[in-house]
C-alpha positions in Angstrom: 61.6 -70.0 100.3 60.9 -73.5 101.9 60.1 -76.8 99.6 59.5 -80.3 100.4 62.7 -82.8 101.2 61.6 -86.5 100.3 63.6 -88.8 102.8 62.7 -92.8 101.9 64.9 -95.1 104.2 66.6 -92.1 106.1 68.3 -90.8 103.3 67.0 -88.2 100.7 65.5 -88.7 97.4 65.4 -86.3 94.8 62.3 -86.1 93.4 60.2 -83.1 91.2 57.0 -82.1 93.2 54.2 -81.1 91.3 50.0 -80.0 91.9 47.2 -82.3 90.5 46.4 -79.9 87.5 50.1 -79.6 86.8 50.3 -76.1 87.5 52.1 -75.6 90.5 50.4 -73.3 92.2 50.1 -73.4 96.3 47.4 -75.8 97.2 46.8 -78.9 99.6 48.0 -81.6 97.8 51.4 -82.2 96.2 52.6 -84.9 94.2 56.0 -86.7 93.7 57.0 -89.8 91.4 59.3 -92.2 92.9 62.2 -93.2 90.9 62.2 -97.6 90.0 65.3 -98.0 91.9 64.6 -96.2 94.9 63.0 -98.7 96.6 65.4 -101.9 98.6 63.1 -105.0 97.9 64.5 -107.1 100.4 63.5 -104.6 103.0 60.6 -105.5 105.5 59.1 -102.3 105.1 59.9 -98.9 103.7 59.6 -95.5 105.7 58.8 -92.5 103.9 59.5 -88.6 105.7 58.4 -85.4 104.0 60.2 -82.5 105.2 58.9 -78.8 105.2 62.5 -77.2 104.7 61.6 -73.6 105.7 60.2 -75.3 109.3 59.6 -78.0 111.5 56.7 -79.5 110.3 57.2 -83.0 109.1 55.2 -86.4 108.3 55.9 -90.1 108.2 54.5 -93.1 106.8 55.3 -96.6 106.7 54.9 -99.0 103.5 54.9 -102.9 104.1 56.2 -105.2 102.0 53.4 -106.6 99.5 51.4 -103.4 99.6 50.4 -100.7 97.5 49.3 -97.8 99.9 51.1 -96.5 102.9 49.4 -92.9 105.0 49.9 -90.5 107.3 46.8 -88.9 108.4 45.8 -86.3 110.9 42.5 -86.3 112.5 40.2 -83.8 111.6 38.3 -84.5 114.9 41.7 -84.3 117.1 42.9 -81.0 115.3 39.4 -79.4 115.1 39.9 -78.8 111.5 36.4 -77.5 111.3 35.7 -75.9 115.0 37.7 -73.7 117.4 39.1 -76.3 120.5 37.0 -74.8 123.3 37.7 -75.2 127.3 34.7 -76.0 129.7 34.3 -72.3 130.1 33.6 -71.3 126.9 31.4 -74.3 126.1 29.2 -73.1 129.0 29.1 -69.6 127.8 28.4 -70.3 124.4 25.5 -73.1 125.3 24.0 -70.6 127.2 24.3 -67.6 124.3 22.5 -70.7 122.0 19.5 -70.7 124.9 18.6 -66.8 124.7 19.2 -66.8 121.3 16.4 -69.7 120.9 14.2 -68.0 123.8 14.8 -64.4 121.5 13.6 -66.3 118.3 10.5 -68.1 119.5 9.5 -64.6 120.8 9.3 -63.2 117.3 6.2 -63.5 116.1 5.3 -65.9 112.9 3.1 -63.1 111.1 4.1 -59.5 111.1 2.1 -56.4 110.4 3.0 -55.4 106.7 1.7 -51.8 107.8 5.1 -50.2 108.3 7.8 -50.7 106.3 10.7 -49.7 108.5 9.6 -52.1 111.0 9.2 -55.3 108.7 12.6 -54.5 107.6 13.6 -54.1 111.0 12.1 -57.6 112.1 13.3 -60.0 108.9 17.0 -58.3 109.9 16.8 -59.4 113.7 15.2 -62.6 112.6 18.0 -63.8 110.2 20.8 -62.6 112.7 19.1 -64.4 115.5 18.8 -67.8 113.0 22.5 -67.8 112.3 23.7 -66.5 115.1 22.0 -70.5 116.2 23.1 -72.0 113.6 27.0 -70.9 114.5 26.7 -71.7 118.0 25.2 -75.1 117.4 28.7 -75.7 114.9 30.7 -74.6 117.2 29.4 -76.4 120.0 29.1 -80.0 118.5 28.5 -79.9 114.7 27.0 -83.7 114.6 24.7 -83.6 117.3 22.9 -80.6 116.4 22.7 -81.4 113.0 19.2 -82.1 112.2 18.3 -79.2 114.2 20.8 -77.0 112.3 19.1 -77.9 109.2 15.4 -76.8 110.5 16.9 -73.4 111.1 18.8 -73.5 107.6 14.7 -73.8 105.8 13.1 -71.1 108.6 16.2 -68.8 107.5 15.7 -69.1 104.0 11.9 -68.3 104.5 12.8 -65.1 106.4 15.7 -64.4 104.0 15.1 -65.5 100.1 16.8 -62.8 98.8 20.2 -64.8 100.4 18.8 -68.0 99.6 21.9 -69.0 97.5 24.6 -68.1 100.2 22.5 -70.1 102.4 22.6 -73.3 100.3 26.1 -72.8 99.5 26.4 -72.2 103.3 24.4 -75.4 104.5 26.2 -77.3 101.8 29.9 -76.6 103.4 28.5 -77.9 106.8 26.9 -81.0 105.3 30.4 -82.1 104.3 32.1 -81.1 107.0 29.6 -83.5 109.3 29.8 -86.5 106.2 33.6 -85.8 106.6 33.7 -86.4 110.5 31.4 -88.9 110.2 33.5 -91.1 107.4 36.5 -90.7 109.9 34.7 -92.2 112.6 33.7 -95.0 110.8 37.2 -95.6 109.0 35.8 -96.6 105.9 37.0 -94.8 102.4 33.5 -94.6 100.7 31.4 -91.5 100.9 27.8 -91.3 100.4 26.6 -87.7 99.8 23.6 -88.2 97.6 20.0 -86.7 98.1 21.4 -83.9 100.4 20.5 -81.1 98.1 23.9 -80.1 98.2 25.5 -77.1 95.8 28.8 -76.6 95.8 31.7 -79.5 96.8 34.4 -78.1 99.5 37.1 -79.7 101.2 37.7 -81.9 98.7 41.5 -82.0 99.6 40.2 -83.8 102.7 39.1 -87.3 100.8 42.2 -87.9 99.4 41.7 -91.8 99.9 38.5 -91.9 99.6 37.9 -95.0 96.7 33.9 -94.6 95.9 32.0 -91.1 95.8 28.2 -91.2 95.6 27.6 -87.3 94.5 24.2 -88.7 92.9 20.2 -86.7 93.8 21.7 -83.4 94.2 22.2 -79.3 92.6 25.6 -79.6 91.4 26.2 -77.7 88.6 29.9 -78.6 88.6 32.9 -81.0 89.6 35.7 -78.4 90.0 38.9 -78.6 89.7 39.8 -79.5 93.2 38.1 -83.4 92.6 41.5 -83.8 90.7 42.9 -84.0 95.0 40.9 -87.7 95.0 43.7 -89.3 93.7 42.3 -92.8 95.3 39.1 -92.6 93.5 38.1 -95.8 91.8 34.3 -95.0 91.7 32.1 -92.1 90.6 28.6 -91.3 91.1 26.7 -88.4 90.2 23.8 -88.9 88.8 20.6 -86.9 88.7 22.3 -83.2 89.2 22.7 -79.8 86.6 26.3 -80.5 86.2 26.9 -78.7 83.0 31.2 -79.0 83.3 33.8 -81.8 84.4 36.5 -79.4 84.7 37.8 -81.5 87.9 37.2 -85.1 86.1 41.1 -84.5 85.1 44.3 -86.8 85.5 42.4 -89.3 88.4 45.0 -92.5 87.6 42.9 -94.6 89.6 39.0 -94.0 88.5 37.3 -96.8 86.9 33.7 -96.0 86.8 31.8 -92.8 86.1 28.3 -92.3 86.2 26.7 -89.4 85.1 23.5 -90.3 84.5 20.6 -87.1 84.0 22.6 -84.0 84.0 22.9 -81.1 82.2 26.3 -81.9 79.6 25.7 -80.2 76.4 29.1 -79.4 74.2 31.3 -82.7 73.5 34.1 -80.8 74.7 33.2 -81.0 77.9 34.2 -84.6 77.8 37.9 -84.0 76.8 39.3 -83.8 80.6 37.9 -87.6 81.0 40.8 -88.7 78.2 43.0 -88.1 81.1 41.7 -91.2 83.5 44.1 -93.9 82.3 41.9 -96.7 83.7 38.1 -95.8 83.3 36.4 -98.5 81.8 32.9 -97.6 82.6 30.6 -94.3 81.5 27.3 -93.5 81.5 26.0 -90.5 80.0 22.3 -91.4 79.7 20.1 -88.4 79.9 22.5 -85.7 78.8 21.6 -83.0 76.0 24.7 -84.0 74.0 23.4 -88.0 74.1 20.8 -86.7 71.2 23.3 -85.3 69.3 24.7 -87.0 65.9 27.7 -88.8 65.8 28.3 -88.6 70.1 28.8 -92.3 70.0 31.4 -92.1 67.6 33.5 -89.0 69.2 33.4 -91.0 72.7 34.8 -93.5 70.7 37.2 -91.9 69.6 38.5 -89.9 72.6 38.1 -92.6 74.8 39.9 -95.6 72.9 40.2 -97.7 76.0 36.6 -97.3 77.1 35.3 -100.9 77.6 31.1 -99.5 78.3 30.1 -96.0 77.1 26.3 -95.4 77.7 24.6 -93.3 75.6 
């Protein structure tokens, strides 16, 4: 069974490695405290190698003196981390599948004869395969520039078929943050704004690992799971105005500061205990929550949150 060798300077460091949630299970992100003496001070710079023992896959970084971050990062775009590489060949094939499928949807007609059953049925199942057969194509063609015409197709789907209206959402949600996610990396910045795009579920969270501000804020959220606790560079939380009811993933994030969580749905004080775990928040807002109207919250935040310097009830 492989594990991860540390190598700091060229020669290996013997560290414990260890998940977010502390339970060690496989995931994306591991984690690794570096003992005070490992580090040469009067060293320029320091060079950091993590070693997949069971292969050959390995990753370097470089930390300059004075600084307080060092990264390796692969490019979602270069390794076509949401999208199959194609050749010209393909592409031509598969932009020319997107054309009859288009041609073979605007052929259906908008109303149907209710009159036989069997052929309604047979219609809405042709419909909704032709929609995200589209829908497919266009991602796997070039996910950013058919994105507003993906979406279209996403509300005429759901129309044809409610009764998969959640998988849809779910669905359209993945690809929204797929797009943000290529998008951010273009722009090199380490802020995300994802509010007011209706989104449902949060994916690929291991992919904003230095991501320092995260606007979740104007959406249907009924969660933060337990894979936020991968933003281990987030400084900044926003997410206001959703249903989020737990804040199972609001858990051992050393560097958040701010937390906003402004008209949700947060009803049992417990749900608060995972915040206890952010050594450095200063800043909540829970205006607008059930549990604001209930007796005494003021005085359990309080409590649980010692170091708190603004709690907004």
């Amino acid at each position: 069974m492989g594990t991860l060798l540390l190598m700091v300077d060229e020669s290996p460091l013997a560290v414990e490695w260890r998940t977010p949630d502390g339970r060690n299970w496989p995931g994306h992100v591991w984690l690794c405290d570096l003992p005070a003496t490992s580090l040469n001070d009067q060293l320029p710079h320091h060079t950091f190698r993590v070693i997949w023992t069971a292969g050959d896959a390995q990753k370097e970084c470089v930390l300059l003196k004075g600084h307080q971050e060092g990264w390796c990062r692969d490019s979602a775009t270069d390794e076509q981390l949401f999208r199959c590489e194609l050749s010209v060949e393909k592409s031509t094939v598969l932009q020319s599948e997107l054309e009859s499928c288009k041609e073979l949807q605007e052929l259906e007609p908008e109303n149907k004869s209710q009159e036989d059953l069997e052929e309604t049925v047979l219609f809405l199942t042709i419909s909704s395969g032709c929609l995200l057969t589209i829908i497919l194509l266009m991602r796997a063609l070039d996910p950013l520039l058919y994105e507003k015409e993906t979406l279209q197709y996403f509300q005429t789907l759901k129309a044809v078929d409610p009764m998969r209206a959640a998988y849809l959402d779910d669905l359209r949600s993945k690809f929204l943050l797929e797009n943000s996610l290529l998008k951010m990396e273009y722009a090199e910045v380490r802020v995300l704004h994802l509010g007011h795009k209706d989104l449902t579920v949060l994916c690929h969270l291991e992919q904003l690992l230095l991501v320092t501000h995260l606007d979740l804020s104007h959406n249907r959220l009924r969660a933060l799971p337990p894979a936020l606790a991968a933003l281990r560079c987030l400084e900044v939380l926003q997410a206001n105005d959703n249903a989020i009811e737990s804040l199972d993933g609001v858990t051992n994030l050393p560097r958040l500061q701010e937390l906003s969580l402004c008209n949700n749905r947060l009803q049992q004080r417990m749900v608060l205990q995972p915040l206890a775990s952010c050594p450095r928040l200063v800043l909540l807002n829970l205006q607008g929550n059930p549990l604001c109207q209930a007796v005494g919250t003021s005085e359990y935040l309080a409590e649980l949150l010692p170091l708190v310097n603004s709690i907004l009830v």
